[in-house]
FIFI-313237 format. One record per residue: residue in three letters; x, y, z of N, C-alpha, C in turn. Coordinates in pm, whole numbers, plus 50000, padded with zeros to 5 digits. Atoms other than C-alpha are relative to their C-alpha. Example, Ala and Ser with C-alpha at 12.3 -4.5 7.8 and 13.67 -1.06 7.14 Angstrom:
PT_residuo_n_X_n_Y_n_Z_ca_X_ca_Y_ca_Z_c_X_c_Y_c_Z
PT_ALA_50089_49881_50000_51230_49550_50780_50090_50120_50000
PT_SER_49918_49881_49994_51367_49894_50714_49923_50109_50073
END
This chain:
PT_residuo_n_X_n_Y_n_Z_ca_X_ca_Y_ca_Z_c_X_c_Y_c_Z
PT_UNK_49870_49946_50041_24171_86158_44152_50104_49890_50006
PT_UNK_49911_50102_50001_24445_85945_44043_50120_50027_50101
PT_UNK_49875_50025_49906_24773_85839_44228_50126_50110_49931
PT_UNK_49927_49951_50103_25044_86060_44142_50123_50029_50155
PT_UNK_49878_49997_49882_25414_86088_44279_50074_50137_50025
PT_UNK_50017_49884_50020_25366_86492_44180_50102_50033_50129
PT_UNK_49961_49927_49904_25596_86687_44479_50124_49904_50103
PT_UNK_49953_50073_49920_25796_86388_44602_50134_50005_49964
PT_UNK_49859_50019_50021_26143_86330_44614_50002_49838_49968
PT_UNK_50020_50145_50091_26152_85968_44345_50173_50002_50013
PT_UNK_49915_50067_50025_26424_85764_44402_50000_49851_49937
PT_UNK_49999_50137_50023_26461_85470_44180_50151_49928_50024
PT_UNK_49856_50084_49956_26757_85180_44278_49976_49825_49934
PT_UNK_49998_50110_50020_26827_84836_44161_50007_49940_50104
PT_UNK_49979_50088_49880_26811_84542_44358_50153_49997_50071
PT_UNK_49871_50003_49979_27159_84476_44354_50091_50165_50065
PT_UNK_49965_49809_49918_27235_84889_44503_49939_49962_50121
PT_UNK_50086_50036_49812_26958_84772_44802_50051_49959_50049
PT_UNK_49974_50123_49924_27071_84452_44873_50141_49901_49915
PT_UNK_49888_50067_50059_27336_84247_44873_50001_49855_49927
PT_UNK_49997_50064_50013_27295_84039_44644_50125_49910_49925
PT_UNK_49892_50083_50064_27620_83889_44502_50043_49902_49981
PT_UNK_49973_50136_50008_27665_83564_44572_49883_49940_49927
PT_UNK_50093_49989_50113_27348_83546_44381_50004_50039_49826
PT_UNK_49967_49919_50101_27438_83743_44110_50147_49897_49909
PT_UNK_49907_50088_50017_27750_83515_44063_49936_49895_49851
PT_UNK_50088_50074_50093_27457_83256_43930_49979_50027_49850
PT_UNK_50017_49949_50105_27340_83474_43721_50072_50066_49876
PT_UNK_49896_49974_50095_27635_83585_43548_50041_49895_49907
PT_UNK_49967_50081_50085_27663_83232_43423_49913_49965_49876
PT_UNK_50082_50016_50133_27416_83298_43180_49862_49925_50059
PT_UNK_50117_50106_49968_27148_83093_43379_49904_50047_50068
PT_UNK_50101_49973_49916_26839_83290_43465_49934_49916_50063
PT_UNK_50111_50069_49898_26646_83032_43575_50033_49897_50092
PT_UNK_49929_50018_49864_26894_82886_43820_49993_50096_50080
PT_UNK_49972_49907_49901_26952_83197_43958_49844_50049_50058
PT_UNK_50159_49998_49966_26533_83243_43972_49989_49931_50109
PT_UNK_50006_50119_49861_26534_82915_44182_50053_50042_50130
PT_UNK_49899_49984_49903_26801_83007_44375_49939_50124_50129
PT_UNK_50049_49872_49923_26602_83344_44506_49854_49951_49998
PT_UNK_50101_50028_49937_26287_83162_44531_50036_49904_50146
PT_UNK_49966_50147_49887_26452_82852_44773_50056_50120_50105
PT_UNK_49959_49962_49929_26593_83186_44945_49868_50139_50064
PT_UNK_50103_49957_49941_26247_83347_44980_49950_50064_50164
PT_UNK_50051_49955_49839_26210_83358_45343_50143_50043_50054
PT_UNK_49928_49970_49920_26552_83450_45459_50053_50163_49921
PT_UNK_49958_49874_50052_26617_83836_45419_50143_50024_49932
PT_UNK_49880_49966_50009_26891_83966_45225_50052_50100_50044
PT_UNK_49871_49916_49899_27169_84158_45361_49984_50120_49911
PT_UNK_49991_49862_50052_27204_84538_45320_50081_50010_49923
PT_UNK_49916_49983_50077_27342_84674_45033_50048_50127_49987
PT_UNK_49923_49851_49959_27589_84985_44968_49886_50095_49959
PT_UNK_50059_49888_49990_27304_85248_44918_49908_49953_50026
PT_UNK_50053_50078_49892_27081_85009_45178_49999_50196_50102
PT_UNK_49992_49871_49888_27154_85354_45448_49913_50112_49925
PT_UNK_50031_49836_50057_27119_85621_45181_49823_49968_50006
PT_UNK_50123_50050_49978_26753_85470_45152_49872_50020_50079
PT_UNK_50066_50008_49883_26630_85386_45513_50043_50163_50028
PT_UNK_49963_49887_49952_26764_85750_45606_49888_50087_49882
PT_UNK_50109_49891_50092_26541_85919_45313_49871_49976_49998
PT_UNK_50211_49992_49923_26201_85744_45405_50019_50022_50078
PT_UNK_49984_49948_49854_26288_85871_45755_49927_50098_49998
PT_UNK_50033_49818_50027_26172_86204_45603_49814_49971_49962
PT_UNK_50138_50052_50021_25775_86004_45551_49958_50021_50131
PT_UNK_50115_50032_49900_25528_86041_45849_49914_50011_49946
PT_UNK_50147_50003_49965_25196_86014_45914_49851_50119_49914
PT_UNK_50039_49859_50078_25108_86387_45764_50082_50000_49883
PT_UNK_49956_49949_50103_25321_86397_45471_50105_49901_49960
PT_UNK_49924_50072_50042_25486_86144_45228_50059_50077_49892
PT_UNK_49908_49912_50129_25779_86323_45066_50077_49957_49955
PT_UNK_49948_50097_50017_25981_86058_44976_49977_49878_49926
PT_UNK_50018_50138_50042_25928_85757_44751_50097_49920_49916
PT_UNK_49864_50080_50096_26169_85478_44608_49923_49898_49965
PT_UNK_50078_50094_50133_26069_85270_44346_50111_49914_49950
PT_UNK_49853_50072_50091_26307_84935_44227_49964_49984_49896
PT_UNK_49974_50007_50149_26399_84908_43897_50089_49948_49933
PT_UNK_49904_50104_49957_26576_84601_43857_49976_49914_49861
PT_UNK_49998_50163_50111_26684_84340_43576_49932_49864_50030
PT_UNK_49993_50077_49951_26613_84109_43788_49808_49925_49966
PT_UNK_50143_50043_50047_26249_83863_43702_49893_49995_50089
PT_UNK_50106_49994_49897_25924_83897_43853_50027_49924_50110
PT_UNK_50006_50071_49905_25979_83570_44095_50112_50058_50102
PT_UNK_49828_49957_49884_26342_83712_44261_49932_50155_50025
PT_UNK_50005_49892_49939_26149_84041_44282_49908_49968_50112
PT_UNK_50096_50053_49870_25930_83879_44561_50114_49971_50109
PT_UNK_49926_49992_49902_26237_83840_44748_50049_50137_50045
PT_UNK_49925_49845_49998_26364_84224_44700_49870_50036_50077
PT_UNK_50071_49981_49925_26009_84283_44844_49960_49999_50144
PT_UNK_49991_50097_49873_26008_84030_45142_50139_50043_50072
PT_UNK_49883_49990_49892_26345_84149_45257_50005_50162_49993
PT_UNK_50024_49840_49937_26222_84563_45230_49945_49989_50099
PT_UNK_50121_50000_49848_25929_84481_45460_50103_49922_50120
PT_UNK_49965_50049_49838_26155_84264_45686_50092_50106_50062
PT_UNK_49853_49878_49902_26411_84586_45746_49869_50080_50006
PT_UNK_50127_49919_49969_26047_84781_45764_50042_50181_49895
PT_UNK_49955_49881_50153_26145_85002_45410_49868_49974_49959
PT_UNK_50120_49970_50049_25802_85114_45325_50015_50010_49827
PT_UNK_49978_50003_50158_25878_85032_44943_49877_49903_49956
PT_UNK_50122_50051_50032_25539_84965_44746_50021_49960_49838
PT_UNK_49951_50046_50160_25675_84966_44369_50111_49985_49983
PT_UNK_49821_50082_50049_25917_84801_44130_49952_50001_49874
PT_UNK_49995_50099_50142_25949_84693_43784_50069_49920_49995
PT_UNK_49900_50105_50046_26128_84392_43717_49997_49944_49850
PT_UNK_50028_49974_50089_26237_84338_43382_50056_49834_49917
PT_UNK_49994_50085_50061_26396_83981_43335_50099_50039_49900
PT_UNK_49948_50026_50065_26700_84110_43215_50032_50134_49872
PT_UNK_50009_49848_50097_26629_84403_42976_50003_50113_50092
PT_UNK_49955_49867_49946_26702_84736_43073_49889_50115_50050
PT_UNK_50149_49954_49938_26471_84908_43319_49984_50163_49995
PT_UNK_49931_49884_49959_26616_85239_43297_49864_50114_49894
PT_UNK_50120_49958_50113_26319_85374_43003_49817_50035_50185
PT_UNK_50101_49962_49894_26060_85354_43342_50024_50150_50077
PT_UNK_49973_49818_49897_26239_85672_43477_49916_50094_49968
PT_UNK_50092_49916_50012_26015_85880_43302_49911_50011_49978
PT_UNK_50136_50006_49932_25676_85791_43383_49991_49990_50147
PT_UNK_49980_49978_49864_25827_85800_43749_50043_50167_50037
PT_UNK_49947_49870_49968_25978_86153_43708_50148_50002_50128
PT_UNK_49949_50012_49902_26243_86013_43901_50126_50124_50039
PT_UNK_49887_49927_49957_26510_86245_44072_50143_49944_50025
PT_UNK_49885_50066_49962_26796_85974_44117_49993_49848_49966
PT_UNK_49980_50162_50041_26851_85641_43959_50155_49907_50059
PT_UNK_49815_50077_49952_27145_85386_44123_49951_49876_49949
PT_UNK_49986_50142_50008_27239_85076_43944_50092_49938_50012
PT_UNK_49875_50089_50022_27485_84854_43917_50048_49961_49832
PT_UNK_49989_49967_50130_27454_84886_43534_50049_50090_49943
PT_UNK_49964_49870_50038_27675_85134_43370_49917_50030_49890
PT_UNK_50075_49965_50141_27460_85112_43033_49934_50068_50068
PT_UNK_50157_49883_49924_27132_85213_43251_50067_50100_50035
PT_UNK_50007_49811_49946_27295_85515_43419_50040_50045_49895
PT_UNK_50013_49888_50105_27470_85623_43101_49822_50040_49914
PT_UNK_50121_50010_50071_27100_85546_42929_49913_50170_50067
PT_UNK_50117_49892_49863_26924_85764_43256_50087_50105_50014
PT_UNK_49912_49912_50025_27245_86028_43225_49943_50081_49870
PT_UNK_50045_49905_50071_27146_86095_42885_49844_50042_49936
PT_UNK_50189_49983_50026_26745_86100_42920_50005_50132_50118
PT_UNK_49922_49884_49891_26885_86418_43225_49933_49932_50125
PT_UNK_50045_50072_49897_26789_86171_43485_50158_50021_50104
PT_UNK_49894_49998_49871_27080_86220_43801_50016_49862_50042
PT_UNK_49935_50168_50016_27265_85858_43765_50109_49979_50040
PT_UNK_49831_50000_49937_27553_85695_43937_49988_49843_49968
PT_UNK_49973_50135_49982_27662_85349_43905_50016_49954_50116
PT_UNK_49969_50030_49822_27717_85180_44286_50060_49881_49928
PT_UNK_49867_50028_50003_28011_85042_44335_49942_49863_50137
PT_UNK_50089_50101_49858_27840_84677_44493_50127_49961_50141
PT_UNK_49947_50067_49921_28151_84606_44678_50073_50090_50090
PT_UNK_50001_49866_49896_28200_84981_44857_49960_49993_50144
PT_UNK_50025_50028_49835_28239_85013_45207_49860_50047_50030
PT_UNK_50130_49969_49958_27899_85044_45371_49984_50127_50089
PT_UNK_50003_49816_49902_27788_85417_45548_50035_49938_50170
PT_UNK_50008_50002_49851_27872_85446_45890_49846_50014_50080
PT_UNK_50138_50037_49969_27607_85384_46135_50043_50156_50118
PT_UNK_49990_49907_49917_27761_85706_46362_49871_50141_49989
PT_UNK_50074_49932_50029_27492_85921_46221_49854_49991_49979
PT_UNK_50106_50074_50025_27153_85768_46253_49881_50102_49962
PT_UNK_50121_49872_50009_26950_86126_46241_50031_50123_49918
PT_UNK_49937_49925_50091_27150_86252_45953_50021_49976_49845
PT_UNK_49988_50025_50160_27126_86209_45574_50163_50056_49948
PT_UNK_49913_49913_50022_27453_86288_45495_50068_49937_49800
PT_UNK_50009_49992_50126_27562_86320_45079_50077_50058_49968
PT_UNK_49832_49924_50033_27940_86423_44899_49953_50000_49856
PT_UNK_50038_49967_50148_27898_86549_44561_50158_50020_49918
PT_UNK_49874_49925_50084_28218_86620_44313_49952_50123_49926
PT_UNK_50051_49939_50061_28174_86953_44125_50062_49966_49925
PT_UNK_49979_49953_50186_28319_86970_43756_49881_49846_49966
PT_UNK_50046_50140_50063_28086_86679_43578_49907_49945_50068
PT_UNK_50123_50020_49894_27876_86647_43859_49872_50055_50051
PT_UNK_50046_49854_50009_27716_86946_44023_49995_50095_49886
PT_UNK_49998_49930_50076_27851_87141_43811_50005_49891_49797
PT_UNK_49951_50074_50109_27901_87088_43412_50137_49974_49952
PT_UNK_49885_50076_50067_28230_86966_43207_50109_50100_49942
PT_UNK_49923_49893_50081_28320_87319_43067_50127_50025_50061
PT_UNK_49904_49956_49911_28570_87394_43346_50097_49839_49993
PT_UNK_49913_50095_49976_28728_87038_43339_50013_50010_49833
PT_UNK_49943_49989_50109_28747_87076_42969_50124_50054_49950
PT_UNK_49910_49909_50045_28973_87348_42959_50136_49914_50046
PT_UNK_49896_50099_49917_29176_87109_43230_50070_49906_49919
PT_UNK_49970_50114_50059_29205_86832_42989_50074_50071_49892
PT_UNK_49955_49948_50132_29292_87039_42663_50122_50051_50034
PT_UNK_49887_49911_49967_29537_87291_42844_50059_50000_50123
PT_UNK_49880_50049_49869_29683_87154_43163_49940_50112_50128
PT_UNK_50019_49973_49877_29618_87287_43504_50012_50175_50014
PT_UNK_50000_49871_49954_29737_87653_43508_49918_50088_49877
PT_UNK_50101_49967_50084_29510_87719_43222_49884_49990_50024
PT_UNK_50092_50008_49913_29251_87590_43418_49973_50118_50155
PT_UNK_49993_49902_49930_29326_87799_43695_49951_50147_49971
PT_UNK_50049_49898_50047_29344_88092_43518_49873_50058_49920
PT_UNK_50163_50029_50056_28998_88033_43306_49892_50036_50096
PT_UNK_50093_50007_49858_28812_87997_43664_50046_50095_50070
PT_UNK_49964_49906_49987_28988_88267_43783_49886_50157_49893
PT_UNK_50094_49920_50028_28869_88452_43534_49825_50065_49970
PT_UNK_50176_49971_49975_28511_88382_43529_49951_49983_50117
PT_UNK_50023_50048_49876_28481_88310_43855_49875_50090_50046
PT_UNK_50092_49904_49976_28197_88603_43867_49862_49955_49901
PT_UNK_50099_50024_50107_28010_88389_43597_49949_49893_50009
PT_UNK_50055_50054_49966_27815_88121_43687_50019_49860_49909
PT_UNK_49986_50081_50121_27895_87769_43544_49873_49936_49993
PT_UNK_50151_50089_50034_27633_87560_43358_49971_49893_50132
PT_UNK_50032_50070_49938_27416_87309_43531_50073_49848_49960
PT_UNK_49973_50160_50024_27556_86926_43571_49874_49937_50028
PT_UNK_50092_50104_50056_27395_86630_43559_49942_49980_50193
PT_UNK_50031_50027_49884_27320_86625_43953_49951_50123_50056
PT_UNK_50019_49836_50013_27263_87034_43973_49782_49905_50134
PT_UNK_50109_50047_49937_26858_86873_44027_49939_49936_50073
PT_UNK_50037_50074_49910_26905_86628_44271_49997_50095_50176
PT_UNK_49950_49941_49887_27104_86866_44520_49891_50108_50038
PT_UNK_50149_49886_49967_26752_87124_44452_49942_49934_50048
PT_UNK_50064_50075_49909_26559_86862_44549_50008_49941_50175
PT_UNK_49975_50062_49888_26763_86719_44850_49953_50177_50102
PT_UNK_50069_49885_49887_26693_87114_44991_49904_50046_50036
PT_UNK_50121_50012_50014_26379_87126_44924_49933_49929_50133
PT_UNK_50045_50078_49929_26325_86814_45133_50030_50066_50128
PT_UNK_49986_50004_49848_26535_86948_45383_49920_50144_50092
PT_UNK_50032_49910_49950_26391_87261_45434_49797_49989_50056
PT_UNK_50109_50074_49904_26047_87042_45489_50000_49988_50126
PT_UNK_49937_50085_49864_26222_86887_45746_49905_49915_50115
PT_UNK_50064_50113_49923_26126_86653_46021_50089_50019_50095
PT_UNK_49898_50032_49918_26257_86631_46369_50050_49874_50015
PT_UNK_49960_50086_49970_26380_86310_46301_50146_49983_49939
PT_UNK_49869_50053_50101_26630_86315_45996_49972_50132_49962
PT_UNK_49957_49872_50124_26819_86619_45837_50068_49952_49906
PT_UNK_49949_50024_50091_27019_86659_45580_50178_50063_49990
PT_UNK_49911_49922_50035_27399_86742_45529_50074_50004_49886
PT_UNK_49931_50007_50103_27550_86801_45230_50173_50055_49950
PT_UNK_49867_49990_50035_27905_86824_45093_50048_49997_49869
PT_UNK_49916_49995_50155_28134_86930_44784_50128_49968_50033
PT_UNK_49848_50085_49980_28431_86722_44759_50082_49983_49897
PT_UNK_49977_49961_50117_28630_86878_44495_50149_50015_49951
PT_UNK_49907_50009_50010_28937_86844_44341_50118_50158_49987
PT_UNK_50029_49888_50020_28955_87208_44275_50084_50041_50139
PT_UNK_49936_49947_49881_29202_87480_44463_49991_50157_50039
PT_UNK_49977_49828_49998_29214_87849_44536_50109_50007_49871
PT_UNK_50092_49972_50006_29167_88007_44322_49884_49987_49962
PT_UNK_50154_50007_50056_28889_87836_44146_49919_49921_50100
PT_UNK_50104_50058_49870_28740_87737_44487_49866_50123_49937
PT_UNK_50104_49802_50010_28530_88137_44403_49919_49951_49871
PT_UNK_50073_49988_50059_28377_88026_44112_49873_49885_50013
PT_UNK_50063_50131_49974_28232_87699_44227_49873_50032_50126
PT_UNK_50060_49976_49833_28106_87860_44580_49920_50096_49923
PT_UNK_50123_49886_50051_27911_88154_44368_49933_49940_49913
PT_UNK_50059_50050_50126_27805_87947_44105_49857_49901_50137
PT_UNK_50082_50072_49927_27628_87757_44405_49869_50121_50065
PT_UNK_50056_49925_49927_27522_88105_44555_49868_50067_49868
PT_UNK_50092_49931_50125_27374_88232_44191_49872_49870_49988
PT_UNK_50114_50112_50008_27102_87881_44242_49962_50024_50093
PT_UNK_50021_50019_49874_27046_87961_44571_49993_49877_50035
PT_UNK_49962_50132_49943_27187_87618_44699_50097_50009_50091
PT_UNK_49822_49975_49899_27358_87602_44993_50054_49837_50043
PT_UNK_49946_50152_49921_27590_87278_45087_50093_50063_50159
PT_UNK_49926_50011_49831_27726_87226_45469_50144_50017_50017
PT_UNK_49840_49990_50036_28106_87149_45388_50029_50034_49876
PT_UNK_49967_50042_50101_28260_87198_45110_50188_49990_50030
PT_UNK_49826_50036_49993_28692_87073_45072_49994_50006_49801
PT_UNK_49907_49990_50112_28875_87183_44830_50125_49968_49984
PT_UNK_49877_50075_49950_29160_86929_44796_50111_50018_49905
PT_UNK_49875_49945_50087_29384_87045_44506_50030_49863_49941
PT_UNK_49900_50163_50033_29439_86656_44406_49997_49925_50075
PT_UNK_49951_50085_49924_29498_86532_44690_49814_49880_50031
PT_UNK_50085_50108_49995_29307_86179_44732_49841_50039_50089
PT_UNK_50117_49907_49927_28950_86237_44851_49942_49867_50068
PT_UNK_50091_50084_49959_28863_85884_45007_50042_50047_50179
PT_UNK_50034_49978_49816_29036_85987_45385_49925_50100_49985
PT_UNK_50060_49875_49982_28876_86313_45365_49840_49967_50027
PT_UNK_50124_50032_50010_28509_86135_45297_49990_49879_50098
PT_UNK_50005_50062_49861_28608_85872_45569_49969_50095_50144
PT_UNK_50017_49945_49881_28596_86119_45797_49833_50064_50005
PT_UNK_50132_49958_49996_28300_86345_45656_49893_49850_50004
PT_UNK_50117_50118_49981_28126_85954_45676_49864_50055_49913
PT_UNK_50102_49996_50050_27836_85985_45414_49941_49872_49931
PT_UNK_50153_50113_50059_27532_85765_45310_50074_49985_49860
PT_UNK_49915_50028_50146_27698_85818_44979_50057_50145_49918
PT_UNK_49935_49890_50079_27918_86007_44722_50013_49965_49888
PT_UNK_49988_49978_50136_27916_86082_44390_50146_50052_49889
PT_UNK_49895_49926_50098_28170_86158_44103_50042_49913_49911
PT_UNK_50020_50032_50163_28228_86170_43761_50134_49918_49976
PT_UNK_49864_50052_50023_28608_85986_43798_50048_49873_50007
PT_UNK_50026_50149_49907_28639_85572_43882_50139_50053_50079
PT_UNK_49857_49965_49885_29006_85693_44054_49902_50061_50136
PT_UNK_50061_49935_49847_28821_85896_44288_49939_49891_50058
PT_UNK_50063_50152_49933_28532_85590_44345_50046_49935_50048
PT_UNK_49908_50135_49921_28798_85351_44374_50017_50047_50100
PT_UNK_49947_49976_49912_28972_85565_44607_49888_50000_50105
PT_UNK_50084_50006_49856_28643_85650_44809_49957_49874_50030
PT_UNK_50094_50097_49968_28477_85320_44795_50092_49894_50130
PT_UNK_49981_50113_49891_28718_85146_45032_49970_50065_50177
PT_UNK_50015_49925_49839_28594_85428_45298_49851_49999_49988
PT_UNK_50168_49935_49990_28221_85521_45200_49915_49924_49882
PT_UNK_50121_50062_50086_27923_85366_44991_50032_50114_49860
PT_UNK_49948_49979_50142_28036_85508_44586_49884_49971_49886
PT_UNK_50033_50038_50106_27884_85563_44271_50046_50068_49896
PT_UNK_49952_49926_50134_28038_85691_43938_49849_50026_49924
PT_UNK_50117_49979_50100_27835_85931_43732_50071_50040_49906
PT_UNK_49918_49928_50082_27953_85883_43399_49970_50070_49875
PT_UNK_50043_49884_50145_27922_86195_43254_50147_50082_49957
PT_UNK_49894_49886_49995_28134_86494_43132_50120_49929_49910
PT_UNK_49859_50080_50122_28474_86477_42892_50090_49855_50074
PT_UNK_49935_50125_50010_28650_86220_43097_49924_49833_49965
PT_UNK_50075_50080_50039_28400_86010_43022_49917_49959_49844
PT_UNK_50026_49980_50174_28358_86063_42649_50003_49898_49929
PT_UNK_49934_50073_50069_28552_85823_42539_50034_49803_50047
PT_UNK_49993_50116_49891_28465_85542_42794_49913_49903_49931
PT_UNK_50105_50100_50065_28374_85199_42658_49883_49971_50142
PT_UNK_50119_50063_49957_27997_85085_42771_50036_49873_50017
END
């Protein structure tokens, strides 16, 4: 019987999301792969440094023992076969049980997602996540220069989601954009008994319960909606969660107001949302990735 990654929770990540590679990356921006090749072979033996979704990572093979591998991350990296011998050499030296990769030299790796079936792609490429966004792959960009997770939580997966564009779909921020705020209100108000469509992350957050309801006494899971959203369309967001049977841990409903102290405090492995204002704002508190989907993102140059 062949190998198959059938029942697992597939995370694929770029190098550059693992590890920090930037001062590397620098190289390579000058157009000069095969300096920057050298440069990550001559740096072969010395590990590289954690990168902003480095935590989210080590905290989700946590959920692997001995009896049951439910968990697998797979890189999927621009980066050329020889520099992926370093992304290798510096998983095993943090002891990240990571066995596959593709490296692609440059071309766009993001087409491997679906012979992986993956559940979550992070790059540092906005093309690839829009690419893996619209193949319905659950995509964020990481934000390489985002504050890193807190280490206060070592036996806790913890994960902030945005709803409109995120969780949820775009219909409800549509109305926002076309007809201003109390049109919005009143819209969600009124359906608030009607369940909105699925977003582009709807399948990750099934999965992350899935896992957790595996569980392990080592690592749980907490999850969070971190939403711009106020009374009253808090009611349609919280049933629309209850009509999937999905339950999240917190949810804040901030009306506007900035959401990076709020996610300093909840401290998570990472957060998601469809806005770069929000990212910006969270990334100088928490590890960030923009997923850009949904109308504000329509019109966004690649």
């Amino acid at each position: 019987m062949g190998v198959s990654l059938d029942g697992k929770l597939v995370v694929a990540i770029s190098s550059r999301a693992l590890f920090d590679f930037e001062e590397e990356n620098q190289v390579f921006e000058q157009g000069d792969d095969r300096a920057y090749m050298n440069l990550q072979l001559d740096r072969l033996e010395t590990p590289a440094k954690p990168g902003v979704a480095f935590s989210l990572v080590q905290k989700l093979l946590a959920f692997n023992t001995s009896e049951a591998q439910r968990v697998e991350v797979v890189i999927l990296s621009r980066n050329d076969p020889v520099s992926g011998m370093r992304v290798f050499r510096s998983a095993q030296h943090y002891g990240l049980p990571i066995q596959r990769g593709s490296f692609t030299r440059g071309q766009s790796p993001w087409r491997y997602l679906r012979p992986l079936n993956a559940n979550l792609f992070l790059s540092t490429h906005l093309s690839d996540v829009r690419s893996a966004l619209d193949a319905g792959v659950p995509a964020a960009q990481v934000y390489p220069h985002s504050a890193h997770a807190s280490e206060a939580n070592p036996h806790e997966v913890r994960i902030a989601f945005d709803g409109d564009a995120v969780l949820f779909s775009d219909e409800a921020e549509r109305v926002f954009q076309a007809q201003g705020l109390d049109a919005f209100q009143q819209h969600e108000q009124t359906n608030a008994a009607h369940p909105l469509p699925a977003g582009p992350f709807k399948p990750l957050l099934a999965a992350l319960q899935v896992l957790q309801q595996a569980g392990t006494p080592h690592m749980r899971i907490r999850t969070a909606l971190v939403t711009a959203r106020s009374a009253p369309a808090h009611e349609r967001a919280i049933r629309t969660l209850m009509n999937w049977n999905i339950e999240v841990d917190e949810a804040m409903f901030l009306g506007g107001l900035e959401k990076g102290e709020f996610l300093r405090e909840f401290e998570p492995d990472f957060f998601f949302d469809d806005q770069t204002g929000h990212i910006e704002s969270a990334a100088r508190h928490v590890p960030a990735g923009h997923v850009a989907s949904g109308v504000r993102n329509s019109n966004t140059e690649v």
